[in-house]
C-alpha positions in Angstrom: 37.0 153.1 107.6 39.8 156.0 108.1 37.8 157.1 111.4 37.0 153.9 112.6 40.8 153.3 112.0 41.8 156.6 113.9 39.6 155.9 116.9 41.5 152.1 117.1 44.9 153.6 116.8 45.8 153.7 120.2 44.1 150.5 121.6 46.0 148.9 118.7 49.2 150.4 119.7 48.4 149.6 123.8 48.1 145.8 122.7 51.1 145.1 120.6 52.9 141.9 121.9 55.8 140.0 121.0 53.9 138.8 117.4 54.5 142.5 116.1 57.1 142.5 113.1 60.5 143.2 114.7 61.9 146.3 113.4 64.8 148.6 114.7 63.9 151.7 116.9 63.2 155.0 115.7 66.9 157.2 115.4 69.0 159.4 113.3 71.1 157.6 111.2 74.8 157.8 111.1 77.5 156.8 108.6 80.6 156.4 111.1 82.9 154.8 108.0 85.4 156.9 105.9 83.9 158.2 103.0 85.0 155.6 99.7 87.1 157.3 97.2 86.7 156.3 93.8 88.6 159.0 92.0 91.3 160.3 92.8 91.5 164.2 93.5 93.2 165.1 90.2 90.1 163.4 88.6 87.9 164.8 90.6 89.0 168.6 89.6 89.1 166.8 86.0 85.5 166.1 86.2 85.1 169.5 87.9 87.0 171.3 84.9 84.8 169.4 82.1 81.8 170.7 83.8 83.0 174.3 84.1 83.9 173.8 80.3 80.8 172.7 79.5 78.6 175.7 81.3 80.7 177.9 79.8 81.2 177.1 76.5 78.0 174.9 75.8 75.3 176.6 78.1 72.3 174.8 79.6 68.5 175.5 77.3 66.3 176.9 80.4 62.7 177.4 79.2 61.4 179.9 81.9 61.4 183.5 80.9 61.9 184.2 84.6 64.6 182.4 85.0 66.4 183.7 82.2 65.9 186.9 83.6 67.5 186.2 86.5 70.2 184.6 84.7 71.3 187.6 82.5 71.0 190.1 85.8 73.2 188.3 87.2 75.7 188.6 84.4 75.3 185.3 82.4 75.7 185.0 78.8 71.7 184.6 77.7 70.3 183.8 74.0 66.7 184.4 74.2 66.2 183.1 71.1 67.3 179.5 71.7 66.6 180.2 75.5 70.0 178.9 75.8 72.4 180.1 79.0 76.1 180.1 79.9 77.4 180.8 82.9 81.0 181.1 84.2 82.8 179.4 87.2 82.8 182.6 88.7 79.0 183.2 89.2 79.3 179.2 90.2 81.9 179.8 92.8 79.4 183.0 94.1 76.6 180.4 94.7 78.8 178.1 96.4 79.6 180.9 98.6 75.8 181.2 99.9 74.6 177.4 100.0 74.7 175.0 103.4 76.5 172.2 103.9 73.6 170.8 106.1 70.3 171.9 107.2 67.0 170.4 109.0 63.6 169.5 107.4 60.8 169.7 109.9 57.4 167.8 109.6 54.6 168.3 112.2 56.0 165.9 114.1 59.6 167.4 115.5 60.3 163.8 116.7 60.9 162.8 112.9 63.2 166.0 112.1 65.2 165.1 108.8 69.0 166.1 108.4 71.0 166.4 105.6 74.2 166.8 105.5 77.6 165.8 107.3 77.6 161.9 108.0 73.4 161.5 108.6 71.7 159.5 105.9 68.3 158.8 105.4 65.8 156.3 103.4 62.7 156.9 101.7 59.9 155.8 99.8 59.7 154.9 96.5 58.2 157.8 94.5 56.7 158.8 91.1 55.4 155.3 89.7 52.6 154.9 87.6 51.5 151.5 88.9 51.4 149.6 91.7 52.0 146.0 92.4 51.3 143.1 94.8 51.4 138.9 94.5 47.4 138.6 95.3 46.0 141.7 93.0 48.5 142.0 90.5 49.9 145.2 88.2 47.3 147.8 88.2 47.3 151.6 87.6 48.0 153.7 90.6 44.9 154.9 92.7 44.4 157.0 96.2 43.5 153.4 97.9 46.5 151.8 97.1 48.5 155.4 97.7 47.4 155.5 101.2 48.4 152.2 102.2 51.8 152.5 100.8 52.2 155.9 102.8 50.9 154.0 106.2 54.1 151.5 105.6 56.5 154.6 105.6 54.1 155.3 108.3 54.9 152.3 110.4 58.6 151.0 109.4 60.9 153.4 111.5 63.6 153.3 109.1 61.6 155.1 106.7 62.3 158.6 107.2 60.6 160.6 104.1 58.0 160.1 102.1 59.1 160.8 98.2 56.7 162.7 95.7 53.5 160.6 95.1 54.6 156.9 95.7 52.0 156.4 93.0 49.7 158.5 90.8 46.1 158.2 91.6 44.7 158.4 88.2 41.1 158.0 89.3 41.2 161.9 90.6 41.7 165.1 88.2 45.4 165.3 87.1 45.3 169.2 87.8 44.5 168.9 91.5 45.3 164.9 92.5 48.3 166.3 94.4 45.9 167.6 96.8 44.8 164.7 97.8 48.2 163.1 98.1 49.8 165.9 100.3 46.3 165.6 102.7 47.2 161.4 102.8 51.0 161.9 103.4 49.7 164.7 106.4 47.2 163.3 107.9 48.4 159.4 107.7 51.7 160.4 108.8 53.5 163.2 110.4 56.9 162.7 108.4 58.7 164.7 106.0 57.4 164.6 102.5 58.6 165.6 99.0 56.3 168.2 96.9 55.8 168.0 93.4 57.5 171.0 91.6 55.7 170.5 88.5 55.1 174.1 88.5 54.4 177.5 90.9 51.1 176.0 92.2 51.7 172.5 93.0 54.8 173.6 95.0 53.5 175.8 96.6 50.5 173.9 97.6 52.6 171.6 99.2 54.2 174.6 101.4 51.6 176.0 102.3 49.4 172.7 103.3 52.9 171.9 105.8 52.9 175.3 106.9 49.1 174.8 108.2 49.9 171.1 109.7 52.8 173.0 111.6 50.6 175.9 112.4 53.2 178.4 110.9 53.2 181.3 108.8 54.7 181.0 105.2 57.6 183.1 106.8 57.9 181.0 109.6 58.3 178.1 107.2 61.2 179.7 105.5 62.8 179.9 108.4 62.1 176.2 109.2 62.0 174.1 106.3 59.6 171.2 106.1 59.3 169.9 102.7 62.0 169.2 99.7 61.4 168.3 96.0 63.3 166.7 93.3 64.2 168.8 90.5 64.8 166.6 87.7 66.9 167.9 84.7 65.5 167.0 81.4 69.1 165.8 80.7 71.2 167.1 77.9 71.3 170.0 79.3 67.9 171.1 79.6 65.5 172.9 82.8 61.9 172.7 81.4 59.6 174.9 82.1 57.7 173.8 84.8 60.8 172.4 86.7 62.4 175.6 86.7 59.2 177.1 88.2 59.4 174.4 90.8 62.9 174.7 91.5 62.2 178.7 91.6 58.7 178.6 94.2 60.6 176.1 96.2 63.8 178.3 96.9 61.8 181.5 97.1 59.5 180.1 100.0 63.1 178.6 101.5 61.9 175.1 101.0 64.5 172.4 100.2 66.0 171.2 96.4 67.4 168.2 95.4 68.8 169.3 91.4 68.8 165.6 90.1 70.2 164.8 86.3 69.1 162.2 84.8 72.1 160.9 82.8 71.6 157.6 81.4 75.2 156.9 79.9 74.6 156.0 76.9 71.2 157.5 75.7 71.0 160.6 77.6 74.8 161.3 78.9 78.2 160.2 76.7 78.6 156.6 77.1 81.8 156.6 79.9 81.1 157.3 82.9 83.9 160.5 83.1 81.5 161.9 80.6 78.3 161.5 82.4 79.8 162.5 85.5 80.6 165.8 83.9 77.7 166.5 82.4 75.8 165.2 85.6 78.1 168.0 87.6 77.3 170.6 84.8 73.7 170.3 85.1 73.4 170.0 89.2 75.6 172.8 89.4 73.6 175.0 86.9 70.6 174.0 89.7 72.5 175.6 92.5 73.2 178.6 90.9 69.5 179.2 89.8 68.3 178.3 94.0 71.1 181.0 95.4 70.1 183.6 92.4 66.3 183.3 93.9 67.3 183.0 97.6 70.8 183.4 98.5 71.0 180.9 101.4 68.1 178.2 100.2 68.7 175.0 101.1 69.4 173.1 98.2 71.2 169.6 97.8 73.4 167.7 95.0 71.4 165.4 93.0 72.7 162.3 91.6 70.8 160.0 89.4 73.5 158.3 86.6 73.2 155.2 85.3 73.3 153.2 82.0 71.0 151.4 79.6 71.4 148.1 78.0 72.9 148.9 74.8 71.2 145.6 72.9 67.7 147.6 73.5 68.0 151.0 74.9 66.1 149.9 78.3 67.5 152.1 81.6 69.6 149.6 83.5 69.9 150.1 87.7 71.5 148.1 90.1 74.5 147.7 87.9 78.1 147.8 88.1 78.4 151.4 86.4 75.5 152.4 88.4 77.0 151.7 91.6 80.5 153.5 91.1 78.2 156.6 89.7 76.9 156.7 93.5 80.2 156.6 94.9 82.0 159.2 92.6 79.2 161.5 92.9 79.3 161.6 96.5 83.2 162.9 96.0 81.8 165.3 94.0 79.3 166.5 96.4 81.6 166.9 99.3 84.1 168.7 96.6 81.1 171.6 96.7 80.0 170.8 100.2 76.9 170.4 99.2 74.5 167.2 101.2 74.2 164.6 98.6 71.2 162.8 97.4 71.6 159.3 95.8 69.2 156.2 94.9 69.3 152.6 95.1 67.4 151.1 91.9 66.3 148.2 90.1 65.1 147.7 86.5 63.5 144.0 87.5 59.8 143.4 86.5 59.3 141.2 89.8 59.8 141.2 93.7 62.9 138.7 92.5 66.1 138.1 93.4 67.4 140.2 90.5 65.1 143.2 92.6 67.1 142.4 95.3 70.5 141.9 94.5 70.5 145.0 91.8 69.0 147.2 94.6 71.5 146.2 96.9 74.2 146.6 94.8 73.1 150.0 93.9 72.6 150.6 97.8 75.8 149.9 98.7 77.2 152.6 96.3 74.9 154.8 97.9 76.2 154.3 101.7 79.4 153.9 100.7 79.4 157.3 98.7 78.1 158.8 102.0 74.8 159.9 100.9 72.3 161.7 102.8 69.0 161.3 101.1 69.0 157.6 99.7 65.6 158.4 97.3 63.2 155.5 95.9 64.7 153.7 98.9 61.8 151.6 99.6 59.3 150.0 96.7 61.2 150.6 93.6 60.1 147.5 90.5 60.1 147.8 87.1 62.7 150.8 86.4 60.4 153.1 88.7 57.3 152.1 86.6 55.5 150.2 89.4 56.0 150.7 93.7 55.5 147.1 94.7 54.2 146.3 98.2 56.8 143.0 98.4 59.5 144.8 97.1 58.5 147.6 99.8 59.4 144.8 103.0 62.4 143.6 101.0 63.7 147.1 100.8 62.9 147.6 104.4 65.1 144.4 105.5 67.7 145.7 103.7 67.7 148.9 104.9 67.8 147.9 108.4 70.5 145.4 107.5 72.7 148.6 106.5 71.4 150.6 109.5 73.0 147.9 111.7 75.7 147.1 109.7 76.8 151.4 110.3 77.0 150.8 113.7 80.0 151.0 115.2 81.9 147.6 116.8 82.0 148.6 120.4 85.3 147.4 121.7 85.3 147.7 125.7 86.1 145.0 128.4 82.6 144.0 128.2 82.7 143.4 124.5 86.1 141.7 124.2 84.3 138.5 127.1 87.6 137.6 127.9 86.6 136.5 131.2 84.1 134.3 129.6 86.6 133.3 127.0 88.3 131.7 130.4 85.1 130.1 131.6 84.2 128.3 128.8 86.4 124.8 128.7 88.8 124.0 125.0 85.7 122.2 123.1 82.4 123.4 125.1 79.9 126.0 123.8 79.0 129.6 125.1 75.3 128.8 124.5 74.9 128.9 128.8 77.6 131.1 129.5 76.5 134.1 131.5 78.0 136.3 129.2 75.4 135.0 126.2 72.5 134.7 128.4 72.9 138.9 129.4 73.2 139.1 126.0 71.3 136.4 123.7 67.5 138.6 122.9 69.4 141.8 121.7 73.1 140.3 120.6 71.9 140.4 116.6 69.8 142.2 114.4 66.6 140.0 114.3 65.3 140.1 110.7 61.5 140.4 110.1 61.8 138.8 106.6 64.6 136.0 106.4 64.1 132.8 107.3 66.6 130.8 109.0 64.4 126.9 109.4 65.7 124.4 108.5 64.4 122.7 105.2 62.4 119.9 107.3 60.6 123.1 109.4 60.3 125.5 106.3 58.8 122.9 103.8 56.4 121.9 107.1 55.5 125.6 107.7 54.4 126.0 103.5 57.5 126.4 102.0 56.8 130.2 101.5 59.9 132.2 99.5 61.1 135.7 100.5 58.4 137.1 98.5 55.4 135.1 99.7 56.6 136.0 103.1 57.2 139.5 101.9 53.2 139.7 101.5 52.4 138.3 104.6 54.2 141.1 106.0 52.7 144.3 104.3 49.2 142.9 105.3 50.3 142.7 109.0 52.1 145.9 108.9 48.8 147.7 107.4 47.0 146.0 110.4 49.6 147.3 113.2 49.3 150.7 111.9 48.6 153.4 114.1 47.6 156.7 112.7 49.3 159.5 114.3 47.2 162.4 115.9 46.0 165.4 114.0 43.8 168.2 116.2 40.6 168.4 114.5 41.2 172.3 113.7 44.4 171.6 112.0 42.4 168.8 109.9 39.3 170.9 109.2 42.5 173.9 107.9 43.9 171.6 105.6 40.4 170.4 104.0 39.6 173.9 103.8 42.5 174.8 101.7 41.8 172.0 99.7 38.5 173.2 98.8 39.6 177.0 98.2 42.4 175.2 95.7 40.1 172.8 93.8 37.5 176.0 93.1 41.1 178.5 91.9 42.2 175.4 90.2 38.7 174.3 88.5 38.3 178.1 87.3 41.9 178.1 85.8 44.8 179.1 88.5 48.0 177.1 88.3 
């Protein structure tokens, strides 16, 4: 099936006509807008004082011998005994010294170079779910089928730019070496950027080194050039696992990128106001920083942002909200306080491909853009609080990302654009429907939308009366049909299946 669909790629591609789905060209993404400002610079160095406060006086609980080695060399305050650390806003200032306010991730194809940083922003798939979802085959545990179709729709919708870490979990494969398989799907179906898992030394590095040999580079080389980034999620209150601090540590060592991500959940996992989490949130990502610049002075590393609330009738995490959306906002201020690139997320806690999907994700969205972040995470495919990637919810996202990426284009203002002249032509009471200006102008005037429907309710009902999500499925089926899967030499392939077979036997005989 995968070589019949390789060997069809191009024909497929050479025969596309005007029934393809419309989408927007491939292109960096730019945020043109003044950055929102939610707080107000005295409570931004509030928020900024808390957090020192809090590092200092309360400590972050690291679990990693090795990390708490590096710690107390480095002059922080360590208990082994309760594995507890405080550091002071000295050694923070020090790392802030050595970090980047943008850098370049670098996939095999150079085309579909990712940057962070300054006014870029970038969307990607939904990542980490344990199920997936579509209207004909229902909710069903995550498996490598359903994985590799969801990476060939990042694949073939431009406006994803990065795959996240395992849009779903294929639970049919062994748990200890599954992420082989995903890392050879998200190379060989694409040639974007990707997100390793940093559960652990080996699974990071695995992902590294499996780049590295798509790129045909050396593991130096690869520092050098970044191609992959991970999330390092802090097991908020103030706690860096074990296996996420040797993530965070393999990632940073090898000069790969980081994304230190709390997850404050005001109200169950963070204080209950939003100062508070924001504090603690700034607390724990800065802790982050200064562990990636105590490995590797220099690594890339970004600010992580991930606070919402939950309902406080059940407990349930709640996206898409009000709270959530000013959290996206304010924590891009904080970012750019550091000068750090900023990575945000749009979310949803609905169980369907509904309107409550939508307009939650949107509304989270917007705080996203309008905080100026430049990773928008679980961009594409979020349901069910991150439990399920949905293939509806998938095109949905998609039409809404593309609305943003025209909406942050700039209004051209020029003689051409201001059609006084045609203003003239057209009489008091007539139309501009022939006018020269709107024929020049009518097939690329305004974003054509590959999911709304604009019939009238005569044509609609006549044409099956489909909803947003029914068309929504039509659309992922075409899409997986359109798709082209991009070249790999054969050498490069047969590298990457033979590093896949030297892992499984380590793995299978006990290596991380």
């Amino acid at each position: 099936m995968s070589e019949q669909r390789r060997r069809r790629g191009p024909e497929r591609a050479a025969h596309r006509g005007p029934s393809a789905i419309p989408q927007l060209p491939t292109r960096r993404v730019r945020n043109p807008y003044p950055q929102m400002a939610l707080l107000s610079a005295d409570q931004v160095e509030a928020i900024h004082l808390a957090s020192m406060h809090i590092l200092e006086n309360f400590g972050i609980e690291v679990m990693n011998a090795r990390a708490l080695a590096l710690f107390e060399r480095a002059g922080a305050k360590v208990d082994h005994a309760t594995m507890n650390v405080r550091v002071d806003r000295g050694m923070v200032e020090e790392a802030l010294k050595t970090t980047r306010a943008a850098y370049t991730l670098t996939p095999r194809n150079p085309a579909n170079t990712i940057h962070l940083g300054g006014d870029t922003i970038n969307f990607t798939l939904v990542a980490g779910p344990a199920n997936v979802h579509d209207m004909e085959r229902g909710r069903r545990a995550g498996n490598l089928r359903d994985y590799q179709d969801l990476v060939r729709l990042a694949q073939h919708f431009n406006c994803i730019h990065m795959l996240g870490n395992q849009v779903c979990a294929p639970i049919e494969l062994p748990a200890n070496s599954r992420h082989l398989d995903t890392y050879f799907a998200n190379l060989t179906l694409t040639d974007k950027c990707f997100h390793v898992s940093a559960i652990g030394r080996g699974r990071a590095l695995d992902g590294i080194e499996m780049m590295a040999i798509a790129r045909g580079l050396s593991l130096e080389e690869m520092a050098a050039s970044p191609g992959v980034t991970t999330i390092i999620s802090v097991n908020s209150p103030r706690r860096f696992d074990e296996m996420m601090a040797e993530g965070l540590m393999t990632m940073a060592e090898h000069g790969q990128s980081v994304a230190v991500t709390p997850f404050t959940l005001m109200g169950a996992m963070s204080p209950v106001t939003l100062a508070g989490a924001l504090a603690q949130q700034n607390a724990e990502a800065l802790f982050g920083v200064v562990l990636t610049q105590l490995v590797r002075p220099g690594a890339p590393v970004m600010y992580g942002a991930f606070t919402s609330n939950v309902d406080m009738k059940s407990g349930a995490p709640a996206f898409g909200t009000p709270e959530n959306t000013k959290a996206n906002v304010a924590s891009g201020q904080l970012a750019r306080r550091y000068n750090l690139p900023y990575r945000t997320t749009p979310g949803s806690a609905s169980n369907a491909a509904d309107a409550q999907g939508a307009y939650e994700t949107m509304m989270a969205l917007w705080g996203a853009v309008l905080g100026h972040g430049n990773l928008v995470y679980h961009a594409a495919g979020w349901q069910e609080g991150g439990l399920t990637a949905s293939l509806e919810k998938f095109i949905i996202d998609v039409e809404m990302i593309q609305h943003i990426m025209e909406f942050l284009r700039p209004i051209a203002v020029d003689e051409a654009e201001l059609a006084v002249e045609a203003l003239g032509r057209v009489p008091t009471g007539g139309h501009f429907f022939g006018e020269p200006h709107t024929l020049e102008r009518y097939a690329t005037a305004f974003y054509q939308p590959m999911l709304s429907n604009w019939q009238n309710y005569e044509a609609w009902r006549e044409a099956g009366s489909l909803d947003a999500t029914a068309r929504a499925t039509r659309l992922w089926k075409k899409a997986l049909e359109e798709y082209v899967e991009p070249a790999m030499d054969a050498d490069v392939r047969e590298a990457l299946e033979a590093y896949m077979a030297r892992r499984r036997e380590a793995i299978g005989q006990g290596e991380p």
